[in-house]
N, C-alpha and C positions, 0 to 999 in steps of 0.2 A: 045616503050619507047622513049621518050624524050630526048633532049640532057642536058637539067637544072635537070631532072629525074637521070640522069643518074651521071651527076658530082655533084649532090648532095649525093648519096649514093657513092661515092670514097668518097669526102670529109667526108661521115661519117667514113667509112671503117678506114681514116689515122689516122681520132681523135681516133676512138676505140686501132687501132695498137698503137698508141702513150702511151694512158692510160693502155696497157698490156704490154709495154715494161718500164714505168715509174712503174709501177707496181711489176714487176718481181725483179727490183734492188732494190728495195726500201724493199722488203724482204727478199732477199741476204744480204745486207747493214744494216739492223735495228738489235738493240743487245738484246738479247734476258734475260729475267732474270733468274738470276742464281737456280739452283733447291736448294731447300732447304736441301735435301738428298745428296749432291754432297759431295764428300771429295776430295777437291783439295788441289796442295800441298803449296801453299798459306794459305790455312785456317788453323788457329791454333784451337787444339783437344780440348781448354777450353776457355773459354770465359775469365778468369784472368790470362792466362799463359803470355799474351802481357805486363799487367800489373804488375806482378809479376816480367817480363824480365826489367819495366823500374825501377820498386821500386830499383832490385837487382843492377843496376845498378849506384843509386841515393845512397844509401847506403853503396855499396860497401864491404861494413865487415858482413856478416852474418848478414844481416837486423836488424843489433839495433843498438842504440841511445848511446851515453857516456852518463853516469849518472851522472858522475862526475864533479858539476858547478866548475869554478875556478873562484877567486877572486883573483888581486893581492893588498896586505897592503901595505902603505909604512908609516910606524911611524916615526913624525917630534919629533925633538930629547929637543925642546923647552918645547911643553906644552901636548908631549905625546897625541896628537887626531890624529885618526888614518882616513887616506881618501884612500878610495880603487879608481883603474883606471879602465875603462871599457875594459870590456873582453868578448869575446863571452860565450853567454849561450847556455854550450851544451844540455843541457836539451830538448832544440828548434829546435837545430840544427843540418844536419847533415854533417858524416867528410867531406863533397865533400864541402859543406855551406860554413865551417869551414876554407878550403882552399880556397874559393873564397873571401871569407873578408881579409887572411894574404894576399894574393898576393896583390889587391886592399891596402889595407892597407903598403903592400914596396911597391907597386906604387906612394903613395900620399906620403910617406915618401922619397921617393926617387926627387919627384917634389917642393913638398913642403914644405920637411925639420921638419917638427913640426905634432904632434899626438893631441896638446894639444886642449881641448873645440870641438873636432868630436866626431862624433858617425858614425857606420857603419850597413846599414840595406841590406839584401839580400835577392832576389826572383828568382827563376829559370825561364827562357822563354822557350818559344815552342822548340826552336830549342837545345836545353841540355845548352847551357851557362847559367851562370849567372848574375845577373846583381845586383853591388852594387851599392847602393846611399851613399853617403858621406854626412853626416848632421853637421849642425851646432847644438851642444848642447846646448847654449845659447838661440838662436831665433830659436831651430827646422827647420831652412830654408833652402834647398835640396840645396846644395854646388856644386854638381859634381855626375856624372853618369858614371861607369867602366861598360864594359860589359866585363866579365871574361871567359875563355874557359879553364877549369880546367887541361882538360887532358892534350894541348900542354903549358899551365904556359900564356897563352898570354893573357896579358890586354889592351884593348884600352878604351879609353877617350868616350863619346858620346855627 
């Protein structure tokens, strides 16, 4: 055998060892997917018990809604026409909602002194706050942005 014979079969010999040992980790290391029979304790026993857990949480009171809309009247004592002030409809909304617009609502009143010609609209984001917009009821044109965190009472500005 040759001497080029010969260090050509090392050289294969290392590439192969290379490719068995790139090999071997690479199957130690690769994650395997989960069996579908598995019950780990991670996994929840229904597929709506997750949701169920954020509803109960978004609600708070035995998962229902106040039915009860309010309106406040204020009768002018001149010509007796009656103008109600905006109030949350709880119909729409719920108590967690409810507390995210009052506090947002003594925020703006606490900055800005006056309630008069706003409107207050609410959406909850991914992360559990929520977030109110402050409108102008005149021109409907987004005023201010609260992002609310119901459970510790804290409103910041955005």
């Amino acid at each position: 055998m040759s001497k080029a014979m010969r260090n050509t079969i090392i050289v294969i010999a290392i590439v192969l060892l290379i490719f068995a040992i790139i090999f071997a980790v690479y199957t130690h290391v690769q994650t395997k997917p989960m069996n579908a029979n598995t019950q780990g304790k991670n996994i929840l026993a229904d597929a709506n018990t997750g949701l169920e857990n954020m509803l109960g949480n978004i609600f708070q009171e035995n998962n229902t809604l106040i039915n009860e809309p309010q309106t406040n009247s204020v009768q002018e004592n001149d010509n007796n026409n009656q103008t109600s002030t905006p109030t949350i409809d709880d119909n729409q909304t719920t108590p967690r909602e409810n507390k995210a617009i009052e506090l947002a609502r003594q925020q703006w009143k606490k900055d800005m002194g006056s309630l008069e010609d706003i409107s207050f609209n609410v959406s909850i984001q991914s992360d559990g706050k929520y977030g109110v917009t402050v409108y102008d009821t005149t021109t409907t044109r987004s005023i201010l942005f609260y992002i609310v965190d119901v459970d510790s009472g804290i409103v910041k500005e955005r």
